[in-house]
PDB file of N, CA, C and O in Angstrom:
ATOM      1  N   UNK A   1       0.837  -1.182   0.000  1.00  0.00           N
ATOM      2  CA  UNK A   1       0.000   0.000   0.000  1.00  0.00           C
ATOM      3  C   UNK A   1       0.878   1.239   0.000  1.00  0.00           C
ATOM      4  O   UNK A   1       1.917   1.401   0.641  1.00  0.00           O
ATOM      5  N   UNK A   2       0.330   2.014  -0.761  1.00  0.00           N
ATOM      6  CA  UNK A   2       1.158   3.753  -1.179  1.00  0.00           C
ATOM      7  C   UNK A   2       1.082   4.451  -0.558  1.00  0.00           C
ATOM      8  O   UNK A   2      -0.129   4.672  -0.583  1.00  0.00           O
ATOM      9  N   UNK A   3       1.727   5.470   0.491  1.00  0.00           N
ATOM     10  CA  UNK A   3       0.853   6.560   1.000  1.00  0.00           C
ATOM     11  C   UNK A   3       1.644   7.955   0.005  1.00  0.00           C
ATOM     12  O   UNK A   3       2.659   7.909  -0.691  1.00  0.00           O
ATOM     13  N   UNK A   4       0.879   8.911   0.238  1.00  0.00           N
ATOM     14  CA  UNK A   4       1.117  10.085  -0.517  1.00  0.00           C
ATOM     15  C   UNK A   4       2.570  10.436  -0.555  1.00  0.00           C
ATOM     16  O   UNK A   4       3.016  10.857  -1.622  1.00  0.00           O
ATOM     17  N   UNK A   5       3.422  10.305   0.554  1.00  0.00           N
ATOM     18  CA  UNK A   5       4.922  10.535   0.748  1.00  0.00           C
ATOM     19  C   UNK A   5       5.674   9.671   0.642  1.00  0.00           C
ATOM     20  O   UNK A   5       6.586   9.723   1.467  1.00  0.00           O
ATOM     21  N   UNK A   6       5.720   8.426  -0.396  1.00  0.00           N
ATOM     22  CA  UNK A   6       6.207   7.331  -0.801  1.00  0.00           C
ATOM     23  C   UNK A   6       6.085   7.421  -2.072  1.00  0.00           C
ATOM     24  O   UNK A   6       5.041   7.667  -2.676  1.00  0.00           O
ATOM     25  N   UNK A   7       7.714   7.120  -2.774  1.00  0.00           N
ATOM     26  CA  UNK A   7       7.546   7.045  -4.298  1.00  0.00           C
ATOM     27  C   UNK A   7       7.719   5.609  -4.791  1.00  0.00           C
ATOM     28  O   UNK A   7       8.369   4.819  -4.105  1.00  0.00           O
ATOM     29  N   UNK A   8       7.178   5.242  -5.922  1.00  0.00           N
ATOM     30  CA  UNK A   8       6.830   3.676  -6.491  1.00  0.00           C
ATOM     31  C   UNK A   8       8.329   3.332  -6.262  1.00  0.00           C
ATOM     32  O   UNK A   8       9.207   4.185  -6.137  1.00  0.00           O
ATOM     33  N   UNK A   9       8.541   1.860  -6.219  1.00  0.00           N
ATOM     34  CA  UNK A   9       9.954   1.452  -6.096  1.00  0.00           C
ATOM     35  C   UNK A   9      10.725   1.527  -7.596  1.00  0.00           C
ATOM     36  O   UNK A   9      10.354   1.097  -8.688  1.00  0.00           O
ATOM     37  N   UNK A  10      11.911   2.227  -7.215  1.00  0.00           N
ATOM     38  CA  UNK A  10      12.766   2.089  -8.268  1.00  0.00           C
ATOM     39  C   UNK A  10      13.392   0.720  -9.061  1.00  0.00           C
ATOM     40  O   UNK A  10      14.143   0.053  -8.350  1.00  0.00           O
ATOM     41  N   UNK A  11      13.325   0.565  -9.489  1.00  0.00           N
ATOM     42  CA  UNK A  11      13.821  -0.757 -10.713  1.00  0.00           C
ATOM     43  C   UNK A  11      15.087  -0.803 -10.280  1.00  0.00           C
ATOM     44  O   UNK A  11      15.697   0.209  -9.936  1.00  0.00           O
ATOM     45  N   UNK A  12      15.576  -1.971 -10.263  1.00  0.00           N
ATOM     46  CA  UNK A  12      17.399  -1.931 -10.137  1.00  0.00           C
ATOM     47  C   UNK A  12      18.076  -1.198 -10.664  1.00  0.00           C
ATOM     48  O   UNK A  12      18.918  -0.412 -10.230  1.00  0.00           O
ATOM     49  N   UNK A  13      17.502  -1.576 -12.304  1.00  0.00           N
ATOM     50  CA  UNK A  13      18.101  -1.259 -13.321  1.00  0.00           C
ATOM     51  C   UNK A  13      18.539   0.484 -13.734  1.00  0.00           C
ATOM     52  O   UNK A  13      19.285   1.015 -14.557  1.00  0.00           O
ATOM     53  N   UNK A  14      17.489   1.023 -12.511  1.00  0.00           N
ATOM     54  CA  UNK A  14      17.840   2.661 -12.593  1.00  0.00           C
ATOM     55  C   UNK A  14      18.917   2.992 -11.433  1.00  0.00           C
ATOM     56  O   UNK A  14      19.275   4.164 -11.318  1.00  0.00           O
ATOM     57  N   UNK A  15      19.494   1.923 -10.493  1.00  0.00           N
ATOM     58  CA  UNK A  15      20.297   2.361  -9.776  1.00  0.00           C
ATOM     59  C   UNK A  15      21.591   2.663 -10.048  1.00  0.00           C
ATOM     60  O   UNK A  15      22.170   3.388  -9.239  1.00  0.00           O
ATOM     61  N   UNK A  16      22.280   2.205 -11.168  1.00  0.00           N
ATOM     62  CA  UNK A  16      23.453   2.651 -11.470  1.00  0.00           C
ATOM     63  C   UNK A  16      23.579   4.172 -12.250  1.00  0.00           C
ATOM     64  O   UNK A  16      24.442   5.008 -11.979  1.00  0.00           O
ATOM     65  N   UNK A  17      22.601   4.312 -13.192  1.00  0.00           N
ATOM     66  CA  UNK A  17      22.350   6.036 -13.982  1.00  0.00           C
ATOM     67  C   UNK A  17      22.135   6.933 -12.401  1.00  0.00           C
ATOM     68  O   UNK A  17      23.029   7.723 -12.097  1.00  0.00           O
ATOM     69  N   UNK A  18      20.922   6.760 -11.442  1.00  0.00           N
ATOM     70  CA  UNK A  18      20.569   7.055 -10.867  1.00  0.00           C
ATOM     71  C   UNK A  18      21.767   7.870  -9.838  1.00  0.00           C
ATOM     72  O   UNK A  18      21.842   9.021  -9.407  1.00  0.00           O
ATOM     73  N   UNK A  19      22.760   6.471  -9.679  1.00  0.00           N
ATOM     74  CA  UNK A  19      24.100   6.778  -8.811  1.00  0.00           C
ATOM     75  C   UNK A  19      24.888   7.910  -9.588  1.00  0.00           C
ATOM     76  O   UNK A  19      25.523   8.744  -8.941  1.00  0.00           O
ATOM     77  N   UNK A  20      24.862   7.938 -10.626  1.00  0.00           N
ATOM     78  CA  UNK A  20      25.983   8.815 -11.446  1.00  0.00           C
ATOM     79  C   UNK A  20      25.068  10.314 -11.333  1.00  0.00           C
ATOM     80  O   UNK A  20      25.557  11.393 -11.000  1.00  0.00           O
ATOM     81  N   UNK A  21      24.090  10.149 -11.582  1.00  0.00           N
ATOM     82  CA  UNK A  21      22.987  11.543 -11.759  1.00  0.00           C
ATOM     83  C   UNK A  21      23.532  12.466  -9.889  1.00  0.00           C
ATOM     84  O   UNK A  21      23.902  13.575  -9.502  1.00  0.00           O
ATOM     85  N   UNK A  22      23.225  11.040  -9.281  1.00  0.00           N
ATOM     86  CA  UNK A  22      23.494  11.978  -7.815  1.00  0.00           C
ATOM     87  C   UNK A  22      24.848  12.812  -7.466  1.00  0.00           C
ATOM     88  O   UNK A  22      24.910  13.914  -6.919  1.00  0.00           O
ATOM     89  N   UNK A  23      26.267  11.722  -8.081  1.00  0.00           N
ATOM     90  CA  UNK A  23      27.417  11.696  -8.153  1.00  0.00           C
ATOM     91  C   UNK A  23      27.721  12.777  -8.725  1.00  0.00           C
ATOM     92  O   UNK A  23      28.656  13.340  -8.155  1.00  0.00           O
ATOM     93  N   UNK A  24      27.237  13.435  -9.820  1.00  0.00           N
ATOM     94  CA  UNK A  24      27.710  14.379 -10.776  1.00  0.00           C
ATOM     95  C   UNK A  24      27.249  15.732  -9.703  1.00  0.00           C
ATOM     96  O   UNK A  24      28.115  16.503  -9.290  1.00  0.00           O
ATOM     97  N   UNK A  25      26.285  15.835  -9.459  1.00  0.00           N
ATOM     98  CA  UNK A  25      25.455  16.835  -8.586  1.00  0.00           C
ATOM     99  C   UNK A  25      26.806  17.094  -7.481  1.00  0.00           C
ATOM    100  O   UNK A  25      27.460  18.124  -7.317  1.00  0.00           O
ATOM    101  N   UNK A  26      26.934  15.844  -6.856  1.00  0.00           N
ATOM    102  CA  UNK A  26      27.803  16.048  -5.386  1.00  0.00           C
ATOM    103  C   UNK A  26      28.660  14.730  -5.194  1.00  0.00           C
ATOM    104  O   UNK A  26      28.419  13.581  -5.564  1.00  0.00           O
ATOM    105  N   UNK A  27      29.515  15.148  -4.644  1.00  0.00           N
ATOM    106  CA  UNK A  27      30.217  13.661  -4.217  1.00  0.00           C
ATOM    107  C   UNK A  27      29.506  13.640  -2.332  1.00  0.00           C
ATOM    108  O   UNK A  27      29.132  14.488  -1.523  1.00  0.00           O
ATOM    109  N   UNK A  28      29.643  12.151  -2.374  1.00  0.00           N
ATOM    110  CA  UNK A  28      28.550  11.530  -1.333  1.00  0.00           C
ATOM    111  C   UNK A  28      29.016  10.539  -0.882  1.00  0.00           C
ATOM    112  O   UNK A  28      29.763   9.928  -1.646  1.00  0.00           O
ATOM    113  N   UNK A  29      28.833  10.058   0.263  1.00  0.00           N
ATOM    114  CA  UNK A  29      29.164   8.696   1.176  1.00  0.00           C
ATOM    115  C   UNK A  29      27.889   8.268   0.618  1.00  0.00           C
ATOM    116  O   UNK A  29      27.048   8.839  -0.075  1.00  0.00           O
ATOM    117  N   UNK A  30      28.007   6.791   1.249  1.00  0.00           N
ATOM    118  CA  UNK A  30      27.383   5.678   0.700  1.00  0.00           C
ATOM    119  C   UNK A  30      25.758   5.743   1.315  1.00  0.00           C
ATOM    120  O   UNK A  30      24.778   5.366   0.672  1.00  0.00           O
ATOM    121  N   UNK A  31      25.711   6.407   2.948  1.00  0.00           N
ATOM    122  CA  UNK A  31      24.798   6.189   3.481  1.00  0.00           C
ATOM    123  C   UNK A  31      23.842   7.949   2.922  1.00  0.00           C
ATOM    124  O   UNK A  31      22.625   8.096   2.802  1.00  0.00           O
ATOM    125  N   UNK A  32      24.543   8.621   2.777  1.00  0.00           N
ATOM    126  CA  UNK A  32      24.048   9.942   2.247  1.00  0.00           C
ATOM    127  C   UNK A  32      23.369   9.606   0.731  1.00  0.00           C
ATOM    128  O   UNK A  32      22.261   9.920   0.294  1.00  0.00           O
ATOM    129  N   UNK A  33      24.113   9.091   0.308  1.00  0.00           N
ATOM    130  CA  UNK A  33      23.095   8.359  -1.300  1.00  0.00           C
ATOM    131  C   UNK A  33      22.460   7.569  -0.667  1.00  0.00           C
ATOM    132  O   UNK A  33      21.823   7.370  -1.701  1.00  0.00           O
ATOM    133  N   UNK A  34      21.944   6.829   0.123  1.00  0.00           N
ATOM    134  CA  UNK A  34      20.848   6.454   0.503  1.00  0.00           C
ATOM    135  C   UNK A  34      19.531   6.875   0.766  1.00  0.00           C
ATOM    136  O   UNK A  34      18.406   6.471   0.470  1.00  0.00           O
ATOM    137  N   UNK A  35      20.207   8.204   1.681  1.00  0.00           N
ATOM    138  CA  UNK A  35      18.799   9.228   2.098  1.00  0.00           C
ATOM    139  C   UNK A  35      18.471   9.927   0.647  1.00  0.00           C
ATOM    140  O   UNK A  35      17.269  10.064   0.423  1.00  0.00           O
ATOM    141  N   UNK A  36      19.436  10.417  -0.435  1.00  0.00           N
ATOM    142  CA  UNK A  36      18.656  10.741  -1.510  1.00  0.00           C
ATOM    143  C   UNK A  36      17.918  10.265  -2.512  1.00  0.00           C
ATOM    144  O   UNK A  36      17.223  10.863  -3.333  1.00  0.00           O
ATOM    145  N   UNK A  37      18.275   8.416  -2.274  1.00  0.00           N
ATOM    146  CA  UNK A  37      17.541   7.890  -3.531  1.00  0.00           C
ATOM    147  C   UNK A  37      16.248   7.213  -2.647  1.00  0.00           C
ATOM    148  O   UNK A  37      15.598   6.258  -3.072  1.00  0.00           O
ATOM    149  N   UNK A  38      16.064   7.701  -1.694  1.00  0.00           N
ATOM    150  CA  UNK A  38      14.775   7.404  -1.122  1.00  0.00           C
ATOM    151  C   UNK A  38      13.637   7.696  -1.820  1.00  0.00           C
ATOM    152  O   UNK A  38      12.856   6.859  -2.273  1.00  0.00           O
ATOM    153  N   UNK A  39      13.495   9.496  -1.954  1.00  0.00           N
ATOM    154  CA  UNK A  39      12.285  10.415  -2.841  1.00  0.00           C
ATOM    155  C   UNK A  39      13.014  10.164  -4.113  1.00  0.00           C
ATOM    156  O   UNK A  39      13.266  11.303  -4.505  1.00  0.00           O
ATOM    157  N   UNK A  40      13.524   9.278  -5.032  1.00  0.00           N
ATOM    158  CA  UNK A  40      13.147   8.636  -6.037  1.00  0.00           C
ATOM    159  C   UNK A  40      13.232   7.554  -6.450  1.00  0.00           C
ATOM    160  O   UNK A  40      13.682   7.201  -7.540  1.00  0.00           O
ATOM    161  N   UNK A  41      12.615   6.646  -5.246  1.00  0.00           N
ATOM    162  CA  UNK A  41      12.250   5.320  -5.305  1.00  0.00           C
ATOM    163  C   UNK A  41      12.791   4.063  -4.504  1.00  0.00           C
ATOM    164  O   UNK A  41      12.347   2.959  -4.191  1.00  0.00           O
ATOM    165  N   UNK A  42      13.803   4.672  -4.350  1.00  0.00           N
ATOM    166  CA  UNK A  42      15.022   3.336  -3.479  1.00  0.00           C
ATOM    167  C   UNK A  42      14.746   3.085  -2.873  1.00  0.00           C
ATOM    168  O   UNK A  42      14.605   3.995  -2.055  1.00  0.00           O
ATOM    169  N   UNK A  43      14.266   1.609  -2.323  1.00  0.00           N
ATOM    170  CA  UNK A  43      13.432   1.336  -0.547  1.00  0.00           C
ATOM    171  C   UNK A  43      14.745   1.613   0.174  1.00  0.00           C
ATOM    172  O   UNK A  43      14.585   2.303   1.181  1.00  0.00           O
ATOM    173  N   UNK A  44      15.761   1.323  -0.032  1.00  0.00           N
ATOM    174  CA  UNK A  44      17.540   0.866   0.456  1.00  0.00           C
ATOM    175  C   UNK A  44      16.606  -0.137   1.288  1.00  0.00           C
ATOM    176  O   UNK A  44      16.003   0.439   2.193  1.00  0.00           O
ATOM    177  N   UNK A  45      16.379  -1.379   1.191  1.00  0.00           N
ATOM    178  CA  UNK A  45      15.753  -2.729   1.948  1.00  0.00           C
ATOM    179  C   UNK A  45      17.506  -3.379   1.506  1.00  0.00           C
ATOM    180  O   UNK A  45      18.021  -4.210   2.255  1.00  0.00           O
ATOM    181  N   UNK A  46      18.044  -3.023   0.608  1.00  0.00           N
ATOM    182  CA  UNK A  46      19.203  -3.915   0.360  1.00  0.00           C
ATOM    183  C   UNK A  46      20.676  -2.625   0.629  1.00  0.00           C
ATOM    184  O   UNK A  46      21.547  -2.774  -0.229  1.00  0.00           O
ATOM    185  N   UNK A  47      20.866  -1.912   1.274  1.00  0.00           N
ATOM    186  CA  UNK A  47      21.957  -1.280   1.492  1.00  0.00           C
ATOM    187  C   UNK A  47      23.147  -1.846   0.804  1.00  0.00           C
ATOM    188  O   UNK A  47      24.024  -1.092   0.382  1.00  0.00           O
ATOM    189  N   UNK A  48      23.228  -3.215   0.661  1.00  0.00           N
ATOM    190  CA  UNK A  48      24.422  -4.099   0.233  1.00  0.00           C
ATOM    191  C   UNK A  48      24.268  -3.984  -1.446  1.00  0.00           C
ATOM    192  O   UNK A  48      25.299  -3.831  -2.102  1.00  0.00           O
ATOM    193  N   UNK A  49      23.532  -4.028  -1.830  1.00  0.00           N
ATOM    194  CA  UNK A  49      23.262  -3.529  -3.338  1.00  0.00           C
ATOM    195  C   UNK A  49      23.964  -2.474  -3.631  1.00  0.00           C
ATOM    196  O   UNK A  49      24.835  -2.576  -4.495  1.00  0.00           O
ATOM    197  N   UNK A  50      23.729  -1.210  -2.961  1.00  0.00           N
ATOM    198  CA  UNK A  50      24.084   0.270  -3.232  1.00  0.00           C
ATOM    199  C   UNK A  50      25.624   0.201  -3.209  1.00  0.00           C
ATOM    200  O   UNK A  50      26.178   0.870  -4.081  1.00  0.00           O
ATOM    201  N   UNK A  51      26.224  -0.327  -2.564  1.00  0.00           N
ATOM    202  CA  UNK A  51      27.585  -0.593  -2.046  1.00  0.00           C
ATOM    203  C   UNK A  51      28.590  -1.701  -3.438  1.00  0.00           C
ATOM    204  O   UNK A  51      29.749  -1.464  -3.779  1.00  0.00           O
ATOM    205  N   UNK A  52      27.820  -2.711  -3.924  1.00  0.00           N
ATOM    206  CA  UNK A  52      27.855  -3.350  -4.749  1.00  0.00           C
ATOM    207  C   UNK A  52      28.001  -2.677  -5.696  1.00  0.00           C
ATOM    208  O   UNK A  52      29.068  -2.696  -6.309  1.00  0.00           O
ATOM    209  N   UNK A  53      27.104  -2.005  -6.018  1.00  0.00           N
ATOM    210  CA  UNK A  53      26.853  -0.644  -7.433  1.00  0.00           C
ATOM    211  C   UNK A  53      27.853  -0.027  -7.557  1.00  0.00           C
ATOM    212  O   UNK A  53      28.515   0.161  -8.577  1.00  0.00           O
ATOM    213  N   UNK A  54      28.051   0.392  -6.321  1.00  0.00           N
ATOM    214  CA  UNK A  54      29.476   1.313  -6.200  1.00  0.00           C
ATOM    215  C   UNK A  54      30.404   0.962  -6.374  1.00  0.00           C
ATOM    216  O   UNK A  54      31.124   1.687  -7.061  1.00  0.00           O
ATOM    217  N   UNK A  55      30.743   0.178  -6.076  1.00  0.00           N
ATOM    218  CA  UNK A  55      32.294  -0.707  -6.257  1.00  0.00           C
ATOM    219  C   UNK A  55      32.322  -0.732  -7.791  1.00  0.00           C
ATOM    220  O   UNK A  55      33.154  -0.137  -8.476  1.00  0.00           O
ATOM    221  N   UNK A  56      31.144  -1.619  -8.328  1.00  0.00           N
ATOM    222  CA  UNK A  56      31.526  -1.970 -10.165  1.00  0.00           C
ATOM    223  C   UNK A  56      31.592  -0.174 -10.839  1.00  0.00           C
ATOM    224  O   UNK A  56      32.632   0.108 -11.433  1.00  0.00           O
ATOM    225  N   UNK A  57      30.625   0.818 -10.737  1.00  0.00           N
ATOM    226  CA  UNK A  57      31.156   1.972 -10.592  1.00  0.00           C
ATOM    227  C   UNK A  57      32.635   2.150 -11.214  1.00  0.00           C
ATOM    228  O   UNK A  57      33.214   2.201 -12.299  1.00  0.00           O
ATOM    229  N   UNK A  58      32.926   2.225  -9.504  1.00  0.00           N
ATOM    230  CA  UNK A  58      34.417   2.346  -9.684  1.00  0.00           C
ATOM    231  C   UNK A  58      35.478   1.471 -10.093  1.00  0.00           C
ATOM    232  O   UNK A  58      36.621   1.856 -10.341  1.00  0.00           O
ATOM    233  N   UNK A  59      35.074   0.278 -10.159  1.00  0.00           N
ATOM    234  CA  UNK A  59      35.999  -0.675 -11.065  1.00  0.00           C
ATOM    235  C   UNK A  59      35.830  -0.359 -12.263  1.00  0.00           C
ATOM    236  O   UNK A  59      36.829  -0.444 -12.977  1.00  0.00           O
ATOM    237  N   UNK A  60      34.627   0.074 -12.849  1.00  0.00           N
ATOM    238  CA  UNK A  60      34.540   0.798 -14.876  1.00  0.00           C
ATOM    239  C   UNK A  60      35.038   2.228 -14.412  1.00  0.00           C
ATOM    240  O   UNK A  60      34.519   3.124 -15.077  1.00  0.00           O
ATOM    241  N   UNK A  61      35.806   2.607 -13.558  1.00  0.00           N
ATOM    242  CA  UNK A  61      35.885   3.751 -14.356  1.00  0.00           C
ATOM    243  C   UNK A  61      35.078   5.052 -14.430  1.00  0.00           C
ATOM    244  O   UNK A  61      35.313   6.054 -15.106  1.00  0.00           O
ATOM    245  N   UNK A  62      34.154   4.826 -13.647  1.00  0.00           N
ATOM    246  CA  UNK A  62      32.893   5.699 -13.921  1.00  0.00           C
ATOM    247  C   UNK A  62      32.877   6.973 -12.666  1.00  0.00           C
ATOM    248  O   UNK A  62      32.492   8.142 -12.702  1.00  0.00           O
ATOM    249  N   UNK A  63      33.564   6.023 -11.439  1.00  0.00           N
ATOM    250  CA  UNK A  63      33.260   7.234 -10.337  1.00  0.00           C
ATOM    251  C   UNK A  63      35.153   6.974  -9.604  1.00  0.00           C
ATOM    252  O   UNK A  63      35.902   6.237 -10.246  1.00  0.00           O
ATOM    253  N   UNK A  64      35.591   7.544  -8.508  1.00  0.00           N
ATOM    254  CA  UNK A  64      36.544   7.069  -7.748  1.00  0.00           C
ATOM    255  C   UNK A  64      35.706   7.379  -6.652  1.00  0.00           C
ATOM    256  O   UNK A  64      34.532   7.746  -6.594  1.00  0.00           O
ATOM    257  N   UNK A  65      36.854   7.076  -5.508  1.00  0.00           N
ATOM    258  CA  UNK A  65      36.423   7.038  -3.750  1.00  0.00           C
ATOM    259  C   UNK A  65      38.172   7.975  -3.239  1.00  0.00           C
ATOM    260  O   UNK A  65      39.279   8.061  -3.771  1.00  0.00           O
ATOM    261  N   UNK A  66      37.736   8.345  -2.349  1.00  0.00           N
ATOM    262  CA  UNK A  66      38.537   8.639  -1.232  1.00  0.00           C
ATOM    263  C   UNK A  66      38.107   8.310   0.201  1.00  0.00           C
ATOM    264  O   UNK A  66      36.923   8.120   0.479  1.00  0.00           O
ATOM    265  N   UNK A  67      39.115   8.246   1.125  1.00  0.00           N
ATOM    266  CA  UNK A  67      38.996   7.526   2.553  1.00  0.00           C
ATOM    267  C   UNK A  67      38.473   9.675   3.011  1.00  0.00           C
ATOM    268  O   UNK A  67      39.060  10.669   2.583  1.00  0.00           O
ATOM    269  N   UNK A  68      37.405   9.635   3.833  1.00  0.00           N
ATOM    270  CA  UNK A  68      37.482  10.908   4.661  1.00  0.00           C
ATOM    271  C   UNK A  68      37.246  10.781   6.036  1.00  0.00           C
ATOM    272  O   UNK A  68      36.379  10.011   6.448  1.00  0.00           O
ATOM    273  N   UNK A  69      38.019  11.549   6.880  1.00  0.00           N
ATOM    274  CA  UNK A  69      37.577  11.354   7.983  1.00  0.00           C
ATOM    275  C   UNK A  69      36.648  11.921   8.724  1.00  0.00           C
ATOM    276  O   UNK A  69      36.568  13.147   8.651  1.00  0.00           O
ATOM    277  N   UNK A  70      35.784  11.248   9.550  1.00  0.00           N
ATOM    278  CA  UNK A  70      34.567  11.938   9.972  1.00  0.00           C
ATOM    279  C   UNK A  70      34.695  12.081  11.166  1.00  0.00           C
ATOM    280  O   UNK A  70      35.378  11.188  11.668  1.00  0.00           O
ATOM    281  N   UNK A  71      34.133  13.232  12.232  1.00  0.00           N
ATOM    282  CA  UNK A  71      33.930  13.730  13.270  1.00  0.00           C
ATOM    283  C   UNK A  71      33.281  12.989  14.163  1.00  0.00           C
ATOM    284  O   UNK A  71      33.405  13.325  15.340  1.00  0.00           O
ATOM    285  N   UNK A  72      32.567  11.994  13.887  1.00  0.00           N
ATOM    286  CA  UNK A  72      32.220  10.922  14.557  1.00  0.00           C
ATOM    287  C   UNK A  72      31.746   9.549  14.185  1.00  0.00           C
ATOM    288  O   UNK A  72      30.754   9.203  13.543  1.00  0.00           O
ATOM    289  N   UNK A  73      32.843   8.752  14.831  1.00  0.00           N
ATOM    290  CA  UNK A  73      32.845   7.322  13.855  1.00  0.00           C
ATOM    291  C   UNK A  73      33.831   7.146  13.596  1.00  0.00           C
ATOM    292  O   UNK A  73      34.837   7.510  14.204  1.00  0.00           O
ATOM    293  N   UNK A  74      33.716   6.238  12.138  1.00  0.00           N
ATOM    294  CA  UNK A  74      34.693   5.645  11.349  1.00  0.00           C
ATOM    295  C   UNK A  74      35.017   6.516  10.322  1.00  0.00           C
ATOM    296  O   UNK A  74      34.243   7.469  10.232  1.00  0.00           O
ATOM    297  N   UNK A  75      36.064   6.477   9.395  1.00  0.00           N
ATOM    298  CA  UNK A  75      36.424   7.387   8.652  1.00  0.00           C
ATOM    299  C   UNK A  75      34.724   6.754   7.234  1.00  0.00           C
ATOM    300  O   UNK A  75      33.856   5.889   7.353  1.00  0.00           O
ATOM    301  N   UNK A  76      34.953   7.479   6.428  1.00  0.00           N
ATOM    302  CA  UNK A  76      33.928   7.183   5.479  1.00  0.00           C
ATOM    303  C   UNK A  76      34.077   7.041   3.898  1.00  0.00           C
ATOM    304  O   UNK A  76      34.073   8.215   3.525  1.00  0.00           O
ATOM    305  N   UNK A  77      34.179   6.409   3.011  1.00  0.00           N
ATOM    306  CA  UNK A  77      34.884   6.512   1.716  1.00  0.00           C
ATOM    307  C   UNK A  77      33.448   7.391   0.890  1.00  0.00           C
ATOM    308  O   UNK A  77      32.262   7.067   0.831  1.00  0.00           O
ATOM    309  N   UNK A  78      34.058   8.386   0.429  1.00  0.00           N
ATOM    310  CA  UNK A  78      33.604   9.444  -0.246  1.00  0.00           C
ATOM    311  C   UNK A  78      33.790   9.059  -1.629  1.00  0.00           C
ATOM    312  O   UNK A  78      34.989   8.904  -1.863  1.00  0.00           O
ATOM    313  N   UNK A  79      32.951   8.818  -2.767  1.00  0.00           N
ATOM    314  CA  UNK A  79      32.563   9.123  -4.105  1.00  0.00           C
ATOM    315  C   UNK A  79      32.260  10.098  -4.718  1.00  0.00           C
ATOM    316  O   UNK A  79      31.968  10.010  -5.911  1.00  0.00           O
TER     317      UNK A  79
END
């Protein structure tokens, strides 16, 4: 069931364009692209997917990472 502040689930198949669309906008940790591909569709029910995506990503070539360190926590690899 839909409620008004829920968007239809995104297709897999839009998560990799989807990643680059966000990527180009901003570079982002992994859990920060999470909260944005929410309002267009992403349940993130699979967090391990998004992470997956990312990696082949950056194995083509398409995005890099850097290690950053964060103010609280663990350091965070930035795309």
């Amino acid at each position: 069931m839909r409620t008004e502040d829920t968007a239809p689930a995104l297709p897999k198949s839009f998560l990799r364009p989807c990643l680059l669309l966000l990527l180009r906008e901003q570079p982002a940790h992994g859990y920060e692209l999470l909260e944005r591909l929410r309002p267009l569709g992403f349940a993130g029910d699979d967090p391990g997917g998004l992470y997956r995506t990312l990696r082949a990503l950056e194995r083509d070539g398409l995005v890099h990472s850097a290690w950053e360190p964060s103010q609280s926590g663990p350091n965070r690899r930035i795309y």
